[in-house]
C-alpha positions as a Python dict, from the first residue, in 0.01 Angstrom:
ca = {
    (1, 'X'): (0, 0, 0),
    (2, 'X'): (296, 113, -235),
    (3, 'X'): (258, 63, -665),
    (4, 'X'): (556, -114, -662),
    (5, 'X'): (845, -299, -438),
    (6, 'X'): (1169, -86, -441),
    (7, 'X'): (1425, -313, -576),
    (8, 'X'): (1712, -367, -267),
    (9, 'X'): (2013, -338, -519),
    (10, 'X'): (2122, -79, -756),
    (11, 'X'): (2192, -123, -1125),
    (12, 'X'): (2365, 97, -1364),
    (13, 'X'): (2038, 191, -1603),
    (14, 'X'): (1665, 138, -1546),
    (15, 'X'): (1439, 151, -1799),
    (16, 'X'): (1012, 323, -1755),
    (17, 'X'): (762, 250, -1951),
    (18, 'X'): (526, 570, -1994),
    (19, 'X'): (136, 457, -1989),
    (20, 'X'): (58, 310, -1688),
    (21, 'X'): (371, 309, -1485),
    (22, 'X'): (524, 695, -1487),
    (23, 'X'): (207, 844, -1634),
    (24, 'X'): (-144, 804, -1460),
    (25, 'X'): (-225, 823, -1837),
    (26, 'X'): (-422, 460, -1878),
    (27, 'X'): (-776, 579, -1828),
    (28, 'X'): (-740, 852, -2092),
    (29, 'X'): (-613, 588, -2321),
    (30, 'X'): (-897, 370, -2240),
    (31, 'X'): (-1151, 641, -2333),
    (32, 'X'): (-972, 703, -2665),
    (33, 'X'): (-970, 395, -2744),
    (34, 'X'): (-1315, 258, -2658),
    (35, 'X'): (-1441, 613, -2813),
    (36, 'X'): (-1258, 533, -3157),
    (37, 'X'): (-1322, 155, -3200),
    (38, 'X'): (-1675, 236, -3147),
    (39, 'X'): (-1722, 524, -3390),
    (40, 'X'): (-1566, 252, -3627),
    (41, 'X'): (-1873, 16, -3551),
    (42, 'X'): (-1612, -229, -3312),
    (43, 'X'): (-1648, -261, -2920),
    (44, 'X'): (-1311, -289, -2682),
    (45, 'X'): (-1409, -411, -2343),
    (46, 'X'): (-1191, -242, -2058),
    (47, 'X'): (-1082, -585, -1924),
    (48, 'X'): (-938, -659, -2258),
    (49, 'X'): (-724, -320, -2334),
    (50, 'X'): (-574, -381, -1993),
    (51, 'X'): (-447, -758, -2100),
    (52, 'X'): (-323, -557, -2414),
    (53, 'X'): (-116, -297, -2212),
    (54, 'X'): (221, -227, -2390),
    (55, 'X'): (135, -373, -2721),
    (56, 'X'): (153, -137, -3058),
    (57, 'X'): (-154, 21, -3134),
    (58, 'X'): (-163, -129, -3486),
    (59, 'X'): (-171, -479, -3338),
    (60, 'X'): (-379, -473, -3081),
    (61, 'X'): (-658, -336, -3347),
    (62, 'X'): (-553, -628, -3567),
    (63, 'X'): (-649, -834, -3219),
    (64, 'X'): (-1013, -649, -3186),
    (65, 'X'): (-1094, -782, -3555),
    (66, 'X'): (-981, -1163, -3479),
    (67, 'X'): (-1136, -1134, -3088),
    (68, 'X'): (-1529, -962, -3242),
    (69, 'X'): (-1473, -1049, -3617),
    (70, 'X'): (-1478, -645, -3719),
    (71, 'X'): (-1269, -532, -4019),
    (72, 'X'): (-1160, -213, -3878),
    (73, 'X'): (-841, -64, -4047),
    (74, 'X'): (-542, -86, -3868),
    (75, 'X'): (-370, 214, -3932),
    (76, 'X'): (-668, 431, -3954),
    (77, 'X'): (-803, 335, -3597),
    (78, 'X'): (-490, 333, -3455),
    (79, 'X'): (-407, 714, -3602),
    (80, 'X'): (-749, 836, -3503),
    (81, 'X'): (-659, 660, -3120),
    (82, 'X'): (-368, 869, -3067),
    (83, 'X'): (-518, 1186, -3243),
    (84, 'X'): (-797, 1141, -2983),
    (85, 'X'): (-590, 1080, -2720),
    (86, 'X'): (-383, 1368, -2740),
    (87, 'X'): (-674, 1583, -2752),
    (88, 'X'): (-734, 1473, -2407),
    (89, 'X'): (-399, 1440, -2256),
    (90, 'X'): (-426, 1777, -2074),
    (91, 'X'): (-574, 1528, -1753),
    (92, 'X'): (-283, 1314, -1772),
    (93, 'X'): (-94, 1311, -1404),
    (94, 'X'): (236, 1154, -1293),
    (95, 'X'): (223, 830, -1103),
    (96, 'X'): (394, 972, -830),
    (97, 'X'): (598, 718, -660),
    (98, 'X'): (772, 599, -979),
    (99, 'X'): (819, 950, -1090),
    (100, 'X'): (994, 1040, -735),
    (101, 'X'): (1210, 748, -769),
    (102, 'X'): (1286, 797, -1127),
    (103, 'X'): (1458, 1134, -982),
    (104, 'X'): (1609, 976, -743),
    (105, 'X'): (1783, 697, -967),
    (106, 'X'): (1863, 937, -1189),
    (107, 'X'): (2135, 1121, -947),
    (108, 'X'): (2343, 763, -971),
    (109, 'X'): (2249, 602, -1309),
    (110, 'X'): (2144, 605, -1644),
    (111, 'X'): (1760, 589, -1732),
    (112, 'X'): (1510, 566, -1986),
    (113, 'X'): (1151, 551, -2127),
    (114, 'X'): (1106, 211, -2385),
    (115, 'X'): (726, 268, -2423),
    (116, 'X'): (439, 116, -2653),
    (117, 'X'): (351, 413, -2754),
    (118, 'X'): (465, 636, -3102),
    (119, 'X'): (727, 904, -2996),
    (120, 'X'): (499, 1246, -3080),
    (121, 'X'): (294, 1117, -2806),
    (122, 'X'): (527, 963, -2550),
    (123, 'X'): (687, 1333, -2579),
    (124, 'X'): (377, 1502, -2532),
    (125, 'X'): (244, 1277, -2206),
    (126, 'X'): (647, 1324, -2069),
    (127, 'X'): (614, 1658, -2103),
    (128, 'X'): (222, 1708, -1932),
    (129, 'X'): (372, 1521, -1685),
    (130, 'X'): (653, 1726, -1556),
    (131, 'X'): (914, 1544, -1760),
    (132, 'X'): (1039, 1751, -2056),
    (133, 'X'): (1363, 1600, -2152),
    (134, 'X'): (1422, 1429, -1857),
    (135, 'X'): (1538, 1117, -2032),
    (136, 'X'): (1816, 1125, -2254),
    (137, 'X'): (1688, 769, -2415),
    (138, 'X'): (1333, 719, -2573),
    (139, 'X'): (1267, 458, -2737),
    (140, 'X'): (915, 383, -2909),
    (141, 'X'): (736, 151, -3102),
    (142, 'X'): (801, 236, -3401),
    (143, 'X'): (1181, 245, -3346),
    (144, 'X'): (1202, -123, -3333),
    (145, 'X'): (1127, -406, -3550),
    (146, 'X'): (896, -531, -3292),
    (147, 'X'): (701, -435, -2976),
    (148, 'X'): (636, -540, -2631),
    (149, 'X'): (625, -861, -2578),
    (150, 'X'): (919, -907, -2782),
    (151, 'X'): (1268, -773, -2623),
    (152, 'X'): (1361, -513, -2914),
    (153, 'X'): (1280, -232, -2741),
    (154, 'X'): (1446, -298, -2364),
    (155, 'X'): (1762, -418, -2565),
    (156, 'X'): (1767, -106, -2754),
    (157, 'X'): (1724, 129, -2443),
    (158, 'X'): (2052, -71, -2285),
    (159, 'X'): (2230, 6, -2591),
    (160, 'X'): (2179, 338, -2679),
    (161, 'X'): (2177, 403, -2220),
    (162, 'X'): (2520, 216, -2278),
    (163, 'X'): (2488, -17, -2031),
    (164, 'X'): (2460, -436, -2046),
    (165, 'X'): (2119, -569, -2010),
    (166, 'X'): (2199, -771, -1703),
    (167, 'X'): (2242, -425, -1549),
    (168, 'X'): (1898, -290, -1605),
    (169, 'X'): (1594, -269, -1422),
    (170, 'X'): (1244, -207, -1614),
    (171, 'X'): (956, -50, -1419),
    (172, 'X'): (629, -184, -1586),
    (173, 'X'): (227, -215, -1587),
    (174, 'X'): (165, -474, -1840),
    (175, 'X'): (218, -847, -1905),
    (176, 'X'): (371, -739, -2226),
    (177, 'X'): (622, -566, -2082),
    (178, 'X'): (728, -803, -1772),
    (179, 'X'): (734, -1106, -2106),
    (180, 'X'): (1019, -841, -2292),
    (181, 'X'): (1150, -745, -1943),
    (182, 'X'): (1271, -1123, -1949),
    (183, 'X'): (1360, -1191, -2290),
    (184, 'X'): (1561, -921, -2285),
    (185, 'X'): (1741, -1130, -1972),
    (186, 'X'): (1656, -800, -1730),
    (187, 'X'): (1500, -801, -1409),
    (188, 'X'): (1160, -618, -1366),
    (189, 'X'): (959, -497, -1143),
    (190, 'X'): (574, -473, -1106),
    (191, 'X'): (415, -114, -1085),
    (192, 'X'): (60, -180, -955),
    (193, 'X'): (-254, 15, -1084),
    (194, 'X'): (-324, 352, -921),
}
């Protein structure tokens, strides 16, 4: 069964998120985080980080201490996360259907990676990945005023890609993400879990 349902039209710019929909990367992320949050004294169950998919790190920690009652500080937790996670990213794989069509959509439009992720990292998985400046556009979490499920960050890949949202497709994992996808008046599609 395919990840996802090839859209039948074309539009001018379509718009990846990283974890979870070009980069098999999820698990790893999983690990880090459940790793972390414990050393901190907090529990994540799995079922949870996947309902959190696309959200900034700093938040969804902010989540863990209202969901369990912990006090476990933002920032630090969330640093330590990505520290951790980059450590490991060496077993990070593409999702290959979306990275096949990625190249393929790339040969008649614009495209671009609006991830929930911090840019040092969203590089790093890209490039593990096979996709080393591939995309001209980035845009991560901390380059907006807000994340996923907010629209900032779609809105900003159509601007800076140069083309109206209304003419953008986002590829995405999380609930997060398909809630932006439509605020940000685009059309979305589902990538499934590998």
């Amino acid at each position: 069964m395919p990840l996802f349902s090839r859209p039948a039209k074309h539009y001018a710019g379509y718009i990846f998120d990283c974890d979870g929909t070009l980069a098999h990367s999820m698990p790893v992320h999983y690990r880090a985080w459940a790793d972390t949050v414990e050393r901190h004294g907090g529990q994540f169950p799995e079922d949870l980080f996947y309902n959190l998919g696309g959200m900034p790190s700093v938040r969804i920690v902010e989540i863990l201490n209202d969901e369990f009652g912990t006090t476990l500080q933002p920032e630090l937790v969330a640093t330590e996360k990505e520290l951790l996670y980059v450590e490991r990213i060496a077993t990070t794989q593409p999702i290959t259907e979306v990275a096949d069509f990625a190249r393929e959509v790339s040969s008649y439009a614009k495209v671009s990676i609006a991830s929930g992720g911090v840019l040092p990292v969203v590089t790093q998985t890209l490039e593990v990945i096979g996709f080393k400046d591939f995309f001209p556009v980035i845009v991560t979490t901390e380059q907006v005023k807000r994340g996923k499920p907010f629209p900032d960050m779609f809105l900003e890949a159509a601007h800076r890609m140069q083309v109206p949202p209304s003419d953008c497709l986002v590829l995405e994992d999380s609930k997060a993400g398909f809630e932006a996808a439509t605020a940000a008046g685009m059309d979305y599609v589902v990538v499934g879990r590998p």
